[in-house]
Every structure is written in structure tokens, then in C-alpha cells.
matplotlib code that plots the C-alpha trace (Angstrom):
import matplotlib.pyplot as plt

x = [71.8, 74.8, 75.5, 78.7, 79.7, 83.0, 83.7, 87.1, 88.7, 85.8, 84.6, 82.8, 83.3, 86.6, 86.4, 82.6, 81.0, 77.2, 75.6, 72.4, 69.7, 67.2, 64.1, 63.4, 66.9, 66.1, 68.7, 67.5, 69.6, 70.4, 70.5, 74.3, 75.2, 75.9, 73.0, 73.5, 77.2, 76.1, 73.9, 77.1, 79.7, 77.3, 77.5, 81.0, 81.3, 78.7, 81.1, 80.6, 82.7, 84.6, 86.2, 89.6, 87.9, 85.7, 89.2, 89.0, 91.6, 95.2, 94.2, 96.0, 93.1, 89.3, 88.5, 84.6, 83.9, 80.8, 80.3, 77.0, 75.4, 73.7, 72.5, 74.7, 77.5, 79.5, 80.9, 83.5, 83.5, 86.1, 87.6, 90.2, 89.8, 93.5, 94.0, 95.9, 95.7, 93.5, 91.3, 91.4, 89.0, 88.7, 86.3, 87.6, 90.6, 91.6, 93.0, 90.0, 88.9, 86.2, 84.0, 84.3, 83.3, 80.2, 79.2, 79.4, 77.9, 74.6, 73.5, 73.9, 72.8, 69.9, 69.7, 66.7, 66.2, 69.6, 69.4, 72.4, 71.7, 67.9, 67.6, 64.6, 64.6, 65.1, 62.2, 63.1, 63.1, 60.0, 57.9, 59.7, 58.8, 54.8, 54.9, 55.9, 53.5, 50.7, 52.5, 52.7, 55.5, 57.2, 58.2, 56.3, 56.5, 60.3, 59.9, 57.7, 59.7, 62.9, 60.9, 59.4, 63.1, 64.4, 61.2, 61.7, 65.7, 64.4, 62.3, 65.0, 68.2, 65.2, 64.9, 68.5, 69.3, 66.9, 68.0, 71.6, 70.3, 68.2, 71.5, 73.4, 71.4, 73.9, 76.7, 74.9, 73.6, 77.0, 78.6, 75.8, 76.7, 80.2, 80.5, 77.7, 79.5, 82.9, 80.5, 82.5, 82.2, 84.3, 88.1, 87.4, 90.8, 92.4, 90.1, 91.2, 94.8, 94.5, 92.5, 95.1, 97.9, 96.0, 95.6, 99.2, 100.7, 98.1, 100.6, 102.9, 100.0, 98.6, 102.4, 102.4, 98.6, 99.2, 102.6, 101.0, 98.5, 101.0, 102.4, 99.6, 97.5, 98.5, 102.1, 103.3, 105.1, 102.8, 101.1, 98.3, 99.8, 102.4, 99.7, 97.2, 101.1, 100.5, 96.8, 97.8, 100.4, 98.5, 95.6, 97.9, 98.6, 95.6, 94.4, 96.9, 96.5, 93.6, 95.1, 96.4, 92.5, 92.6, 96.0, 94.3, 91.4, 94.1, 95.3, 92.3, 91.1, 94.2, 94.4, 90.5, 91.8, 94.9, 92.7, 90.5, 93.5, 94.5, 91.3, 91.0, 94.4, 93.3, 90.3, 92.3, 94.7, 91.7, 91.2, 94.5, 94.6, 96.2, 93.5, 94.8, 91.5, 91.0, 93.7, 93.3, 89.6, 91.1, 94.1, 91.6, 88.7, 91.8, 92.8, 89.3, 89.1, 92.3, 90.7, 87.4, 89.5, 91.6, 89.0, 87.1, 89.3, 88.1, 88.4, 86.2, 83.3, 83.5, 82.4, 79.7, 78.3, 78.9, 77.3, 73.9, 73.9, 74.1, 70.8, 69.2, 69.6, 68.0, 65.3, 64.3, 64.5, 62.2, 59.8, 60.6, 57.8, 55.8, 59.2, 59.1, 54.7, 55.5, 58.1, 56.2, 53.1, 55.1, 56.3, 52.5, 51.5, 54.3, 53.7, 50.0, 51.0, 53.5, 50.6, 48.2, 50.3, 51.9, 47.9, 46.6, 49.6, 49.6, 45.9, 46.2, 49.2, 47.3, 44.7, 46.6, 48.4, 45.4, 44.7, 48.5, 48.4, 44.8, 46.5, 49.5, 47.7, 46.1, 48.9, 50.5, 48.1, 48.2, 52.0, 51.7, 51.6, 48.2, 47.6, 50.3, 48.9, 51.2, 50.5, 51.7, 52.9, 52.5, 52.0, 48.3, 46.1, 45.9, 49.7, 50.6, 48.1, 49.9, 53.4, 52.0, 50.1, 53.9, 54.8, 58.2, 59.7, 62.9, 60.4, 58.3, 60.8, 59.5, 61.7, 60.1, 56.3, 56.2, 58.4, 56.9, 57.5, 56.4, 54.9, 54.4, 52.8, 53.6, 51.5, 47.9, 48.2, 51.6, 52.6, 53.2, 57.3, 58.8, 59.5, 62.8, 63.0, 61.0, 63.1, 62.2, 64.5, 61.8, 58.7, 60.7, 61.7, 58.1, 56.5, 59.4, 57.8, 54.7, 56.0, 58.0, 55.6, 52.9, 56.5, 55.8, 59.3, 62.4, 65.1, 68.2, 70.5, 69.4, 67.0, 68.2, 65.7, 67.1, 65.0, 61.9, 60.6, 61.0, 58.0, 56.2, 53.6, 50.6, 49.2, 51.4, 54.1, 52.1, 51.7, 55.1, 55.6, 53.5, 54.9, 58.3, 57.5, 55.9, 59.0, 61.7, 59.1, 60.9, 64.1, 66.7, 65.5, 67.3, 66.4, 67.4, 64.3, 63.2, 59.6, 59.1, 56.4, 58.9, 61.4, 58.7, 58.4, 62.3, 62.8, 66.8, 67.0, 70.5, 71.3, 73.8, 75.5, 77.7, 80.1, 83.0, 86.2, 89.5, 88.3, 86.9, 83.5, 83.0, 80.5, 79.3, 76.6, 74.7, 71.4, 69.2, 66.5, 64.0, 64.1, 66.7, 64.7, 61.7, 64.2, 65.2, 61.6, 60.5, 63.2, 62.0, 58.6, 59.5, 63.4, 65.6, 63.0, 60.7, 57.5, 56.1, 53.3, 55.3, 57.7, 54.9, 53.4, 56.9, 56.9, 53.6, 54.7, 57.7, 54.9, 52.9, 56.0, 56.8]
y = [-23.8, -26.7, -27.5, -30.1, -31.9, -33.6, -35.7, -37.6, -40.3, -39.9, -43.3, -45.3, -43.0, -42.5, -40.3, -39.4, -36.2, -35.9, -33.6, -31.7, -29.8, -27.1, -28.5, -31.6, -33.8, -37.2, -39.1, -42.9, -46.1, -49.6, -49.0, -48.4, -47.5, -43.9, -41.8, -39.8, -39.2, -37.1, -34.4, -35.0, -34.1, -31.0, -30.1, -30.0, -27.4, -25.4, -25.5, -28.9, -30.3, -33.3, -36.3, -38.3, -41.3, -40.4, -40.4, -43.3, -46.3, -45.5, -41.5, -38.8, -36.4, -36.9, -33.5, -32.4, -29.6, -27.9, -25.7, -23.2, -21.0, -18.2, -15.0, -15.1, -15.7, -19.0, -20.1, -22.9, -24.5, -26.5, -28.5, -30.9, -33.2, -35.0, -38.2, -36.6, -32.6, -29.8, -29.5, -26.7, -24.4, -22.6, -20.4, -19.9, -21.4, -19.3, -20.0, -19.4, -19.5, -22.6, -19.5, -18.0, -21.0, -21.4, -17.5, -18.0, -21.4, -20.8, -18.2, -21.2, -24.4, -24.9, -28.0, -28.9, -31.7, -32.5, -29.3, -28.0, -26.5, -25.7, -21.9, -21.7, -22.1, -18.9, -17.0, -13.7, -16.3, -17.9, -14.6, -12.6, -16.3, -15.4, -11.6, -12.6, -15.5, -12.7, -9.4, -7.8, -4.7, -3.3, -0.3, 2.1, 0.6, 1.2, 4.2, 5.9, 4.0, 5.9, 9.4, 8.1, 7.9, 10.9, 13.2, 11.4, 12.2, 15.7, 16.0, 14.7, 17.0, 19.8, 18.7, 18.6, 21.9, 23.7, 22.2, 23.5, 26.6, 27.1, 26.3, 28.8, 31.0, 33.7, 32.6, 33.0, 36.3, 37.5, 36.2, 38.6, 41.3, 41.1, 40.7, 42.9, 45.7, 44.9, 46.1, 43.2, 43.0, 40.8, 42.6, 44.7, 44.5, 45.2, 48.5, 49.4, 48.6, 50.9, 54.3, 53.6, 54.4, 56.9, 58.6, 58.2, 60.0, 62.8, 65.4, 64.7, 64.1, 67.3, 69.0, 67.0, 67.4, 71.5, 71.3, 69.7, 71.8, 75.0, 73.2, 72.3, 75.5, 77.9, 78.5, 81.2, 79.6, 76.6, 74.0, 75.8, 79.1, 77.2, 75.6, 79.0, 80.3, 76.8, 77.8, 81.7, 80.5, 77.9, 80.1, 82.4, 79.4, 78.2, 81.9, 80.7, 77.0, 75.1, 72.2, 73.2, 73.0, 69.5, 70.1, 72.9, 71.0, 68.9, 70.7, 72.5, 69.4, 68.6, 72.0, 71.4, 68.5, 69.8, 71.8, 69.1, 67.2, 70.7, 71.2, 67.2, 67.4, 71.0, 69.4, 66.2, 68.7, 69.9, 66.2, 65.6, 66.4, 64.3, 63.2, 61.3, 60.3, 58.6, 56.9, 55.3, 54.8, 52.3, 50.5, 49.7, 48.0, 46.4, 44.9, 43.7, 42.3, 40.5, 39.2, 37.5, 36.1, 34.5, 33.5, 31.8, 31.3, 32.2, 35.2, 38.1, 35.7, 33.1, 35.5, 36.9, 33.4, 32.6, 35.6, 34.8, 31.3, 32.3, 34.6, 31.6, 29.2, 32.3, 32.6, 29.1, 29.5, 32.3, 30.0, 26.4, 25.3, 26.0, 24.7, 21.1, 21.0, 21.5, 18.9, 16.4, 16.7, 15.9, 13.0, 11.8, 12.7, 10.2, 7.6, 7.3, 7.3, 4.6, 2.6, 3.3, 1.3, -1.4, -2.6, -2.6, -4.9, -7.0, -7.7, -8.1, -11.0, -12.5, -13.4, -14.4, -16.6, -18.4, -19.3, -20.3, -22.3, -24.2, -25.2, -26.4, -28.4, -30.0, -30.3, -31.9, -34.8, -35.6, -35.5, -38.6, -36.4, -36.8, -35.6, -32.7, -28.9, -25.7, -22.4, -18.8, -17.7, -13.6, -10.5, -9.7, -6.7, -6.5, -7.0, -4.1, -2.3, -2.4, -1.8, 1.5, 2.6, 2.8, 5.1, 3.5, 4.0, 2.3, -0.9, -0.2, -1.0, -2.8, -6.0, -6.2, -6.0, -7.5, -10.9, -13.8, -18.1, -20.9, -23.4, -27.3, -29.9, -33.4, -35.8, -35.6, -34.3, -32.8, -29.4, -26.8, -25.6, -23.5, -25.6, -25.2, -27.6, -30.2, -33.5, -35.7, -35.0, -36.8, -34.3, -31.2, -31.9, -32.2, -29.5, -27.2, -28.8, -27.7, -23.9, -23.7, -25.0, -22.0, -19.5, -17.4, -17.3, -19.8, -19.2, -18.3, -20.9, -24.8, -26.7, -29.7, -32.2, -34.8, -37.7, -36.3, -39.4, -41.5, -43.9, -42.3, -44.3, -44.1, -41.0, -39.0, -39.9, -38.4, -35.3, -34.8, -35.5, -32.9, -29.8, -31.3, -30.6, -27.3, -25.7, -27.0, -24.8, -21.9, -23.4, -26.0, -28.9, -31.9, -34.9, -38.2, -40.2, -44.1, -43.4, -44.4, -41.8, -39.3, -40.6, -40.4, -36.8, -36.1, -34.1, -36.0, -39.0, -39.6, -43.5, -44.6, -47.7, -49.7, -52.4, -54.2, -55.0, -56.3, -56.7, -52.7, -51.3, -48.7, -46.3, -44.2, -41.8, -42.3, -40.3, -42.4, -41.9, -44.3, -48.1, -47.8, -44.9, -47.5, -50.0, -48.6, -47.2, -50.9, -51.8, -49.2, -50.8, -54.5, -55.4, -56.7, -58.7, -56.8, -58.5, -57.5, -56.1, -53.4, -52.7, -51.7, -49.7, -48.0, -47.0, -45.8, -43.5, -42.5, -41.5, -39.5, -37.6, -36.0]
z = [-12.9, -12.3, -15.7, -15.1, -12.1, -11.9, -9.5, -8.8, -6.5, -4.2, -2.6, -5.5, -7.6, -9.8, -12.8, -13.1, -14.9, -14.7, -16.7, -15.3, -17.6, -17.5, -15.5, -13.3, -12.9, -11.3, -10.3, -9.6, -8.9, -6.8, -3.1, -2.3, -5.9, -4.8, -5.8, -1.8, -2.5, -5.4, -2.8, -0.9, -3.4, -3.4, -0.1, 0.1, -2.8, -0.1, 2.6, 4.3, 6.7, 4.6, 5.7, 4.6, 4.8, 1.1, -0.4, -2.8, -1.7, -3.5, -4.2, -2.8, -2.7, -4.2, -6.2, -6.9, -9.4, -10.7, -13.7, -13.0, -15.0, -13.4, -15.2, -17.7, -15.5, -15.7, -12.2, -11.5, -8.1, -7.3, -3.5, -3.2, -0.3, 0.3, 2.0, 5.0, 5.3, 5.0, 1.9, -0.7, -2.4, -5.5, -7.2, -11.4, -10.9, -7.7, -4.2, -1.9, 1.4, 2.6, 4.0, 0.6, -1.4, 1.3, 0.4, -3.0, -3.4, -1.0, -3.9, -6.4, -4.8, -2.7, -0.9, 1.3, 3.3, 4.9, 8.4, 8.1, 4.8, 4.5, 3.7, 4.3, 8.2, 8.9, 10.0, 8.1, 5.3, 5.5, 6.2, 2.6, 0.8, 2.7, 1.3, -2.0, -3.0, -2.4, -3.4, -0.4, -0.1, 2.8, 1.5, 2.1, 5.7, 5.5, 4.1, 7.2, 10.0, 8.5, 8.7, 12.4, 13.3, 11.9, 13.7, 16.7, 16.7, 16.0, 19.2, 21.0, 19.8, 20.6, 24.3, 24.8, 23.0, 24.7, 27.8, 27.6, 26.2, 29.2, 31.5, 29.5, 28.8, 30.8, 29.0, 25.6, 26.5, 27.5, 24.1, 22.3, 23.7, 24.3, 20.4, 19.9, 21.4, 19.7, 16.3, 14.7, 10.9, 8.2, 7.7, 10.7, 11.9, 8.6, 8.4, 12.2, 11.6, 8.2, 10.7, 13.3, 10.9, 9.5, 13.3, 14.3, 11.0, 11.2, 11.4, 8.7, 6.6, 7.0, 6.1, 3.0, 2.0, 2.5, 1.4, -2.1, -2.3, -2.9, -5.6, -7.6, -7.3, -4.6, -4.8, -7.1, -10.0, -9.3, -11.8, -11.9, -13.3, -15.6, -16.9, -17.5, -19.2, -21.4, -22.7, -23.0, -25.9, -27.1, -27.7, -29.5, -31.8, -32.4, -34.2, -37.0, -37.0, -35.8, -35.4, -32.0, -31.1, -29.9, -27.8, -26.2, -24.9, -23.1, -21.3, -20.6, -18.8, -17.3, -15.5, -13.8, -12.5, -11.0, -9.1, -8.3, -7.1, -4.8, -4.1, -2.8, -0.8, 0.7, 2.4, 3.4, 5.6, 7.4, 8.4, 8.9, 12.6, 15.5, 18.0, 21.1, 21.8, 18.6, 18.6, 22.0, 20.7, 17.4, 20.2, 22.1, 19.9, 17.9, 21.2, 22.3, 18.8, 19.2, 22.8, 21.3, 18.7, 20.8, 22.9, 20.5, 18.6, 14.9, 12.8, 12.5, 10.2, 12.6, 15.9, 13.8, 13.4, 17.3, 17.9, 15.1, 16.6, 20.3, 19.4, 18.1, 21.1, 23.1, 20.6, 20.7, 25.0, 24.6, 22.2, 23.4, 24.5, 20.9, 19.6, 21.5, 20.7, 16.9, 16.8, 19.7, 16.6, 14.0, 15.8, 16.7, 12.8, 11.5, 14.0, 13.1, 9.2, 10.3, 12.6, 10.0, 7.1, 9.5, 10.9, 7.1, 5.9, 9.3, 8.6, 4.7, 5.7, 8.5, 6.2, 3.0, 5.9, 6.5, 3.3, 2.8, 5.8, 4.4, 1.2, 2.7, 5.1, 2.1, 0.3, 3.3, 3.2, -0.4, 0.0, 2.7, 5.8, 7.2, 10.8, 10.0, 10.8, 9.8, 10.4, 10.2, 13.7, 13.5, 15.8, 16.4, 16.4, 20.2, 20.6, 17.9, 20.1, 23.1, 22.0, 20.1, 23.1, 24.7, 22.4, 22.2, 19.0, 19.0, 19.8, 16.5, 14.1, 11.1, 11.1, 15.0, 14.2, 11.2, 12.9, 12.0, 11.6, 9.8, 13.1, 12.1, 14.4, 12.5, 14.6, 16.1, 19.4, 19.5, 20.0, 17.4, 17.0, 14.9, 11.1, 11.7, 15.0, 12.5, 13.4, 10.2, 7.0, 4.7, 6.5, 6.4, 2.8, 1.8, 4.0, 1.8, -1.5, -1.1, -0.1, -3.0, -5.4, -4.1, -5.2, -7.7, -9.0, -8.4, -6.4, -8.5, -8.7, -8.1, -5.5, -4.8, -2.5, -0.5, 1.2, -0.1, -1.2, 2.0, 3.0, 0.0, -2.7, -4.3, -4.7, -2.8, -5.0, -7.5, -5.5, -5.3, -8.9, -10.1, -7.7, -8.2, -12.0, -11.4, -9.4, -12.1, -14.5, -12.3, -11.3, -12.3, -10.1, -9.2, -6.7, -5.4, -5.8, -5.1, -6.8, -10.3, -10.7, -10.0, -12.3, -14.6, -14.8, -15.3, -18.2, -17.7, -16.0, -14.4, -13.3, -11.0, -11.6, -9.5, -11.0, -9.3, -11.6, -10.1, -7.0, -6.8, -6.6, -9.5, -9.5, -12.9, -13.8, -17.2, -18.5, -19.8, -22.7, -24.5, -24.0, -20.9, -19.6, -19.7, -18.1, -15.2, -15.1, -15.1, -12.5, -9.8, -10.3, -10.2, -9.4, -11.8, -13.5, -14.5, -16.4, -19.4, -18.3, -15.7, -19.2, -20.9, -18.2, -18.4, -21.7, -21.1, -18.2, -20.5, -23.2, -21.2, -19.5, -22.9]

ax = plt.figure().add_subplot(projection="3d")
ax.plot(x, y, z, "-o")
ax.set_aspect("equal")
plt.show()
């Protein structure tokens, strides 16, 4: 809520704070005492367009600032407005932009009567304020429009894939086999490279293999028999000590595997033989590997999974048509879930907006506006009808179907146009009234109504008294007002007074309780003479107000 407002050098006013409180601010006063340049010092801190003639006579700048409270979360507004040159904005004590201040200021300040700053003209608007008087949720909505979109983009990639499956299907069956044949596993060339080196030095492998074979076990004078030699004497030693037991064991087992190791190198020169034929065999598939790789250019993992994929694509050609019926049912399945939850909340909203639009038609005419009709302007059944029965999806989204506007006809006879083409300030304030007052829950920030009171008495005045009251239960309200039963139902009264010293007109803002609340009340009822009997109706409208 706007807690301070400071305003400075502009027009009748020179040094002015007002403070604003928690519920219904009325701000009453003499014609021409200033009461309008306070919604305009507001408007400026929301953007407005300002000129150097508000600059007060002698100033070099007027300066309007506003201290808000907002969740917990103290705000200072501030723009200079200088007798020649471009204003400047801040926003807690910083250098900002005017588009900025605007941003931040519409989530603060509400201001409804004046066109250029009524928020809730906006169609989008006006059908989120409809859904939330009567608790009405568009998630789930959402929620299936999002899956519509996601089957439906899965149909489609499935008609295009097996499309350019279909036209390459000779590639694809040449890439299978082509890699197929290659027998192409992970580290293939490594293991072909390590065979081929194997191949080439067959020969002196086998001289080596034999010629190590002699020395470990077939030789004379070999390991073998120096090692038998080794267990002969040890064996002799052992009869007198047994301690030598454990070192003959050793040896014991390192002679078997000597012999294992011969044994292992004899069978290696029998495989040790060179075989032009096998060598030509590991050139080649190393140089058909080296081909696919550089052909498509990956490594030995990445043609397995060209060659997996490619067998995939020729699956689904072999089984696209089950393929493109599973994924054309999905996509009917989710568009009737999607149908079937759009028509239930279209038909619960076009009947709470019937009701809505009764009770604002009734409040319409106790507000003064007799002869006005509004109504709720809304897709119907037969319409959602035919755009489903053209299975167009990208024409089902949610924000389409469920478009909607508030419609007002102000005068007997004349047609009905959207609320926000409504020409009367004064109408338009009140039509907004009576919407907000049917809110469950305020707006954050402050609603401030602007020429809501215009050619407004009697009962009506009332009217607006009493949902004026109800929406500052919800929100920080603040108005301009000319009715005494308004006034009346402040919980702060704000007064603009105008005196002229030295020859300039002065402005100031006081609040007013008790006896000058009961003045001024008195003055809005009967001039600046007042009689009796209107002061004591005064204090009696003061009494009941509390």
C-alpha cells in the first residue's frame, strides 16, 4: 500500500506530504483546491507523460515521491520533473529508466478511471478476474494441451522419418551391410593392428619361441636339468636337516613351471608360422576399417550405432503403417481428454458468467447507471465444435478457446462493445467498482478510483459507499470523491486546502478526525455555511462510520 507521498514544487502545491492508511482513503475538498493533481502526481510515478508547465512558478524542477509497502517490501518511487529538460526517475534512490519506473509502479498502483491506465481493459484480464470470483482453474487444461502438442509433434517427426526412411531405404540397407560385413566391434583396429604384427614377425617368433624352449627344458645343460641337479643335493640335505624341507618345495614348484613355461612356448612355435594369406586377410579389413571411418567419420562405437540406428529406420519402414496408427491414436485419445476438459470448463464459465453479468447489471443500476446491460462475450458450444471437428491443433490452444471480453451497452438501444471502448470515465470507473467489489481477493498494491463519483446522489452514492468499503477490506483504497456519503465511510479522511499568501495560491493536505471531520462532512452537504441541523447529521454519519 502507498504509505507517504511527497510532493514538491508542483503547481499549488509546494512542500506537501500526505499520509495514506490501511483501508478506504478519501480525499475530499473545494473545487480547484487540488484534490485531481494528487491522482496526477500518481500517475506520473506510473510512467505518465509530464509537462513543464506543473512546475511551480520560481522552481527548477517539481519532485513527487511515494513510499509503498508491499509484502514486506518497502519501495521508494521517486521523478523529478524540471522546468526545461527531460525528467528523471528513480526507484531506492537509483538512476532509472521511465519504462522501468512504469514496470515497477503498475504492480503497486492501480488507478481506474482515467484510459490510459485501467488494468483491467485487457481482455486476458477481465476473463482471469471471471475464473477467479468462481474458482475455476486452467490447469489441467494447460496441462493436456502441452501433452496434445507433444503427441501431435510425435506423429509428425513419425511421418517425416518414415518418409526419408522410405527414400533411403537403399542407402540404409547398404550402410548395414557394409558395416555388417566389416564385423566391426569396439578397439577393432587396435586388436587388427596387434594380429598383423603378430603375422608379419611369424618367423622370428617361432626361432625365439623354439630357441627358448631348448633352454628351459630341452637343451642339455638346460634349466630343467640344473634345476633336477638343485633337488638331487637338496634332497641329500634335507636327510640331515629338515629345515631344507621348505626350500625344497621351492624349487620343486619352480621346476613344473619351467616346464609349463617350455611347454607354453613349444606350442606357440607351432603357431608361429608366416601365412601370406593371413596377412593380406588383417591389411585389408584394417583398411576397409580405416574407409568407413573416414567415411563417416567416427570411430569404431560410433559405426556400430550408424549401423543399430540404420536397422531401426528399416524396421519402422517394414512396420510404419502400425507405427503412424499407434501414434495417429494417441493423438485422437489426448485430444478428446483435451476436448473433454476444455467443453466442461467452457460450460461451467458460461454459466457462472450469467450470473456475474445479472449482478452487475443490478449493481449497475443502484450505482446510477440505469439502462446499462454488460455481459460476458465467450466462445460457444457450437463454435468449439466446429474448430475441433477440423482437427487443427495448433488452433486449439487454450489462450484461443477459452478468449473471452467483458461487453457493455451504456444507453437503451445502443450497441454492445467491448468495456474497454466504454467512452465515459465516471461509467467505466463504476462498471470496474462493481467487478472488483464481487473479487475475492485485492489486487496487490493500491486501487485508486478517479471520477467515480461524477453525477452521483442519493442512493447510489450509497452504493458506491458500501463496495468502495468492501474492496479497501481487501486492498488499500484511495478515491477522489464529491459525495459526503462516501467521505463518510473513510477510515482516513484527507482534505485539500487552498490558501493564497503574498499574492500565491497554496495548496496543503491535512487528515481530518472528529469535529473537522464532521466539518468538512457538513461542508460537502451544505457549502460553507453549513446549518445546524446538516452538523449534526454529520456527526451522526461520523458516528455510524466507526
Amino acid at each position: 500500500m502507498i504509505e507517504l507521498l511527497k510532493i514538491s514544487s508542483l503547481a499549488v502545491f509546494d512542500e506537501t506530504e500526505i499520509e495514506f492508511g490501511e483501508g478506504l482513503n478519501c480525499i475530499t475538498g473545494e473545487t480547484g483546491a487540488g484534490k485531481s493533481l494528487i491522482i496526477n502526481a500518481l500517475t506520473f510515478l506510473m510512467g505518465a507523460r509530464t509537462s513543464t508547465d506543473l512546475v511551480r512558478t520560481g522552481r527548477d524542477k517539481a519532485i513527487i515521491e511515494a513510499l509503498i509497502h508491499d509484502d514486506g517490501i518497502e519501495t521508494v518511487l521517486r521523478r523529478e520533473i524540471p522546468a526545461s529538460g527531460r525528467s528523471r526517475c528513480f526507484i531506492n534512490g537509483e538512476l532509472s529508466t521511465l519504462d522501468k519506473l512504469g514496470q515497477i509502479s503498475s504492480g503497486l498502483i492501480h488507478i481506474y478511471g482515467q484510459h490510459e491506465y485501467q488494468d483491467l481493459l485487457s481482455p486476458r484480464e477481465q476473463m482471469r478476474i471471471l475464473e477467479d470470483i468462481f474458482s475455476l482453474s486452467r490447469q489441467n487444461i494447460f496441462e493436456n494441451y502441452e501433452r496434445l502438442k507433444v503427441l501431435n509433434e510425435k506423429l509428425v517427426q513419425r511421418h517425416k522419418l518414415i518418409e526419408t526412411a522410405t527414400s533411403e531405404r537403399a542407402n540404409l540397407e547398404h550402410t548395414v551391410l557394409e558395416i555388417e560385413a566389416a564385423e566391426i566391434h569396439e578397439n577393432l583396429e587396435t586388436e587388427l593392428k596387434t594380429d598383423l604384427e603378430v603375422a608379419l614377425s611369424a618367423q622370428e617368433l617361432q626361432e625365439s619361441s623354439l630357441r627358448l624352449n631348448g633352454m628351459l627344458y630341452s637343451d642339455s645343460h638346460s634349466i630343467t636339468d640344473i634345476l633336477s641337479d638343485v633337488k638331487g643335493i637338496l634332497s641329500k640335505m634335507m636327510s640331515h636337516d629338515k629345515r631344507i624341507s621348505s626350500v625344497l618345495t621351492g624349487i620343486t614348484a619352480i621346476s613344473v613351471e619351467v616346464e609349463d613355461m617350455a611347454q607354453g612356448l613349444l606350442n606357440l612355435s607351432r603357431e608361429y608360422e608366416f601365412d601370406r594369406a593371413r596377412i593380406e586377410e588383417l591389411e585389408a579389413r584394417l583398411h576397409m576399417l580405416s574407409d568407413l571411418k573416414r567415411k563417416y567419420r567416427t570411430d569404431e562405437a560410433g559405426l556400430v550405432m550408424i549401423k543399430d540406428k540404420a536397422k531401426e529406420e528399416l524396421a519402422l519402414i517394414e512396420d510404419s503403417s502400425q507405427a503412424v496408427e499407434e501414434a495417429m491414436q494417441s493423438l485422437k485419445n489426448g485430444l478428446q481428454d483435451y476436448r473433454t476438459d476444455i467443453e466442461a470448463f467452457l460450460l461451467k464459465r458460461l454459466s457462472v458468467a450469467d450470473a456475474f453479468s445479472k449482478s452487475i447489471n443490478r449493481d449497475l443500476e443502484d450505482l446510477g447507471m440505469p439502462g446499462t446491460i454488460f455481459k460476458v462475450s465467450q466462445i460457444t458450444h457450437q463454435e468449439l465444435s466446429e474448430i475441433f471437428s477440423r482437427n487443427e491443433v495448433h488452433a486449439l490452444s487454450p489462450g484461443q478457446l477459452l478468449d473471452g471480453e467483458f461487453m457493455v451497452s451504456t444507453n437503451v438501444g445502443l450497441d454492445m462493445i467491448p468495456l474497454a471502448r466504454a467512452a465515459s470515465g465516471g461509467e467505466l470507473s463504476r462498471i470496474m467498482l462493481a467487478i472488483k467489489a464481487r473479487q475475492r481477493k485485492g489486487l496487490d498494491g493500491s486501487m485508486i478510483f478517479d471520477e467515480i463519483d461524477a453525477g452521483i446522489g442519493g442512493q447510489a452514492a450509497i452504493m458506491i459507499a458500501d463496495k468502495l468499503k468492501n474492496i479497501s477490506e481487501k486492498s488499500q483504497a484511495i478515491i477522489v470523491t464529491h459525495l459526503h456519503q462516501v467521505a463518510s465511510a473513510a477510515d482516513v479522511h484527507l482534505v485539500v486546502e487552498k490558501n493564497i499568501l503574498g499574492g500565491k495560491t497554496f495548496s496543503s493536505v491535512k487528515t481530518v478526525k472528529g469535529e473537522k471531520r464532521v466539518a468538512e462532512l457538513a461542508r460537502m452537504m451544505g457549502g460553507e455555511t453549513p446549518g445546524e441541523a446538516l452538523i449534526k447529521h454529520a456527526r451522526k454519519l461520523v458516528k455510524n462510520s466507526k
